[in-house]
C-alpha positions, 0 to 999 in steps of 0.5 A: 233343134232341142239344142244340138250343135250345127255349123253355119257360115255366111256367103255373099250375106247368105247362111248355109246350115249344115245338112249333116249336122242335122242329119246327125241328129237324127242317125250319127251314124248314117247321116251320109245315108238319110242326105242321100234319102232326102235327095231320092224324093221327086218333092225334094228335086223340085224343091231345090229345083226351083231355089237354084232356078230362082237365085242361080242364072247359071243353073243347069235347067237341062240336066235338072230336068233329066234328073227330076224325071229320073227321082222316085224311082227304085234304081234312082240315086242321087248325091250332093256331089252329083247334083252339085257338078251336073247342075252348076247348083250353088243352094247345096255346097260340099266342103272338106276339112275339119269342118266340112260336110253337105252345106245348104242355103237356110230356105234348103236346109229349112226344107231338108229339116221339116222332111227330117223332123215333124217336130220342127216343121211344127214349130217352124209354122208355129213360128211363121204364124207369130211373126205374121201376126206380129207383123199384121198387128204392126201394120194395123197400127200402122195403117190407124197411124197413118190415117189419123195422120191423113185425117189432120192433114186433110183439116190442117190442108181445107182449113189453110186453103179456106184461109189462103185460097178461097176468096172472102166474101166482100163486105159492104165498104168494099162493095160502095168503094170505086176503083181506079180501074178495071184490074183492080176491081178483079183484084178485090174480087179475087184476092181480097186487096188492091194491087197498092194494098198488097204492094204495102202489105208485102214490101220485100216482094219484087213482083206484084200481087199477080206474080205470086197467085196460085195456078188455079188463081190465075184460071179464075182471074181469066174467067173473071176478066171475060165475065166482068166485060159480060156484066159492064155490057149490062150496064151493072155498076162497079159495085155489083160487078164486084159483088157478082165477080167474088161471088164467081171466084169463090165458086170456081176457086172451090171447084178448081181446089176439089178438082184432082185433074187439076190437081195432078197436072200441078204435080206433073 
């Protein structure tokens, strides 16, 4: 405050600010006096009540309660010292030497300086609606940076699964084509390929074109197969069987793809 001189030290990572130091500020003379002042008041034995409670598994809870029925009354009185002893508090510490004097936890000693000085508690909430602000304009950039983010995520995802997942329609050559047998008419219509074709087209593979399809692939491949003995007791040829079987795995592939049920029992 306007510069003045106040000791701090660090326990445990935690500051203690001198509460004589400020109360020095306001009267050199009767420091000790306005600390005891500050302790009458049933504000303040609440206030340093509920730290101790927060951060103090050993706080006294009974003889704190003793004592805050006890503030705000004309015969009431209340030290550092006597807080301290009767409660086992740790926010408010007393040291002797040539540096010694009431210490308070920074959240106490905040308390004890805004009761001191209007003018610091003015420029302390001052300061807390900067650094809100500064913190809600840091996290509206960040939440704009995280959608657009999303956003090419999300194309960057749709235009990889168009490209990988969902099955390309079949052209007339495939459609006039005949199959060797019923597995890969499935393959074709699913995947696109043969079972040779993908054996040539991935040579380092160990498994077959089955072995590496996706969960959803493999759904639809099961569908396909029940389906497609549906259609041969039709009586539909091979090519509109296949026509009719790619048609299927597109609709369903999309559908499976869009399904967050599925979704989320892939990532459990």
């Amino acid at each position: 405050m306007q510069g003045i001189g106040i000791v701090l030290y660090e326990d445990n990572k935690e500051d203690y600010i001198s509460l004589t130091d400020i109360a020095r500020y306001r009267d050199e003379e009767r420091s000790d006096y306005i600390l005891q002042n500050w302790l009458r008041n049933r504000s303040t034995i609440e206030f340093i009540g509920l730290w101790e409670t927060f951060n103090n598994p050993d706080f006294n809870s009974i003889e704190f309660d003793g004592i805050k029925n006890m503030a705000g009354s004309n015969s009431f009185s209340l030290t550092p010292k006597r807080w301290i002893e009767s409660t086992k508090a740790i926010g408010i510490v007393s040291k002797t030497g040539r540096y010694g004097g009431t210490f308070a936890h920074k959240d106490i000693a905040f308390e004890f300086a805004t009761w001191l000085s209007s003018e610091f508690k003015f420029f302390l909430i001052k300061e807390f609606q900067r650094l809100k602000d500064d913190e809600n304009s840091r996290l509206n950039l960040e939440w704009n940076l995280q959608r657009t983010i999303s956003k090419i995520n999300y194309h960057i995802h749709t235009d990889a699964i168009k490209e990988n997942l969902i099955p390309k329609t079949i052209t007339k050559q495939q459609a006039g084509l005949v199959y060797a047998n019923e597995a890969d008419l499935l393959n074709v219509a699913l995947f696109g390929i043969t079972a040779k074709e993908w054996r040539e087209n991935n040579p380092n593979q160990k498994g077959n074109i089955r072995d590496e399809a996706t969960l959803e692939q493999l759904v639809v491949l099961s569908n396909l197969e029940s389906i497609n003995a549906l259609l041969i007791q039709q009586g539909l040829s091979q090519s509109e069987r296949l026509i009719q079987l790619n048609k299927v795995a597109i609709t369903q592939m999309k559908s499976l793809i869009e399904n967050s049920a599925v979704q989320k029992f892939k990532s459990s």
